[in-house]
C-alpha positions as a printed Julia matrix, in Angstrom:
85×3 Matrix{Float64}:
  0.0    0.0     0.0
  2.74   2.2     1.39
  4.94   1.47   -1.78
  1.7    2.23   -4.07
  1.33   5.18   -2.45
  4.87   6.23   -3.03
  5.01   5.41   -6.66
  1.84   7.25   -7.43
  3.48  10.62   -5.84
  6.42  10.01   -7.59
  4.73   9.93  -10.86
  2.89  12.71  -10.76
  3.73  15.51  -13.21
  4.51  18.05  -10.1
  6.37  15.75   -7.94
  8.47  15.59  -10.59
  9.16  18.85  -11.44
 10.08  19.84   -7.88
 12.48  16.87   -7.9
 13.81  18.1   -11.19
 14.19  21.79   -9.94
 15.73  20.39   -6.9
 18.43  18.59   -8.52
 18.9   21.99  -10.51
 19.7   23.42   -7.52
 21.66  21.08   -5.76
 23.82  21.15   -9.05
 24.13  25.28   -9.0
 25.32  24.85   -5.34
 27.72  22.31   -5.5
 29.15  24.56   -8.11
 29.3   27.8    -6.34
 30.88  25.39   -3.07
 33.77  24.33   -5.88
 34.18  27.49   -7.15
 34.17  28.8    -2.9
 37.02  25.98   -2.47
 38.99  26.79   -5.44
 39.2   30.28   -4.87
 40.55  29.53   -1.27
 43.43  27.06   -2.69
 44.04  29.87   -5.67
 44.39  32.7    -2.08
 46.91  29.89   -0.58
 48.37  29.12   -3.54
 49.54  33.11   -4.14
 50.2   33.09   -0.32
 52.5   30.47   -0.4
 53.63  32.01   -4.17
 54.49  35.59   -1.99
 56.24  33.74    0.79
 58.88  31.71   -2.02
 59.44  35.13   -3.67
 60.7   36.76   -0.51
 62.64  34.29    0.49
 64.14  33.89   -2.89
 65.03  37.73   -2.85
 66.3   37.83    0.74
 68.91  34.5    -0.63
 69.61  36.45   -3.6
 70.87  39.7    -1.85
 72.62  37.51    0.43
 74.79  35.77   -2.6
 75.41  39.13   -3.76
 76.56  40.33   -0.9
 79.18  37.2    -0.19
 80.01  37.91   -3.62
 81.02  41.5    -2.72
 82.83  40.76    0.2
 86.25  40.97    0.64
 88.75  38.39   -0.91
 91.5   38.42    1.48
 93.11  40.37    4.34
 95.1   42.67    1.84
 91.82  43.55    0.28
 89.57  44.41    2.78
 92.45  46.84    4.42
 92.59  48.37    0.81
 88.95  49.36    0.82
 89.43  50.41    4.34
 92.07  52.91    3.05
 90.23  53.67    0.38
 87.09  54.41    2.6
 85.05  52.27    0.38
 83.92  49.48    3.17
């Protein structure tokens, strides 16, 4: 009886209309949720992005400045004369 029941609501031409609108919108917001958790990996992604660039530019002005430094003893008293240290 139950099952009859059932069957004969499913069938009809408005049941299934709402169930077809429903899935419509159970399909627009699992899309807007994918688009909500892409956007937060793309915001971590640049995050993390930032954070590689600034330590990349803090190791680069350290290389140059070992490369700048003094060779030897005899050197870095010559800038010292020089007044360029």
């Amino acid at each position: 009886m139950i099952g009859g029941l059932l069957t004969g609501i499913a069938t009809s031409p408005w049941m299934r209309a709402a169930l077809r609108y429903g899935a419509i919108a159970l399909a627009v917001l699992l899309f807007l949720l994918s688009l909500q958790r892409s956007g937060e990996r793309a915001g971590r992604l640049a995050e993390r992005l930032e954070t590689k660039e600034k330590a990349n530019d803090v190791q680069r002005q350290m290389l140059e400045a070992a490369a700048r430094r003094p060779r030897d003893r005899n050197e870095l008293a010559q800038r010292l004369r020089d007044g360029r240290f």
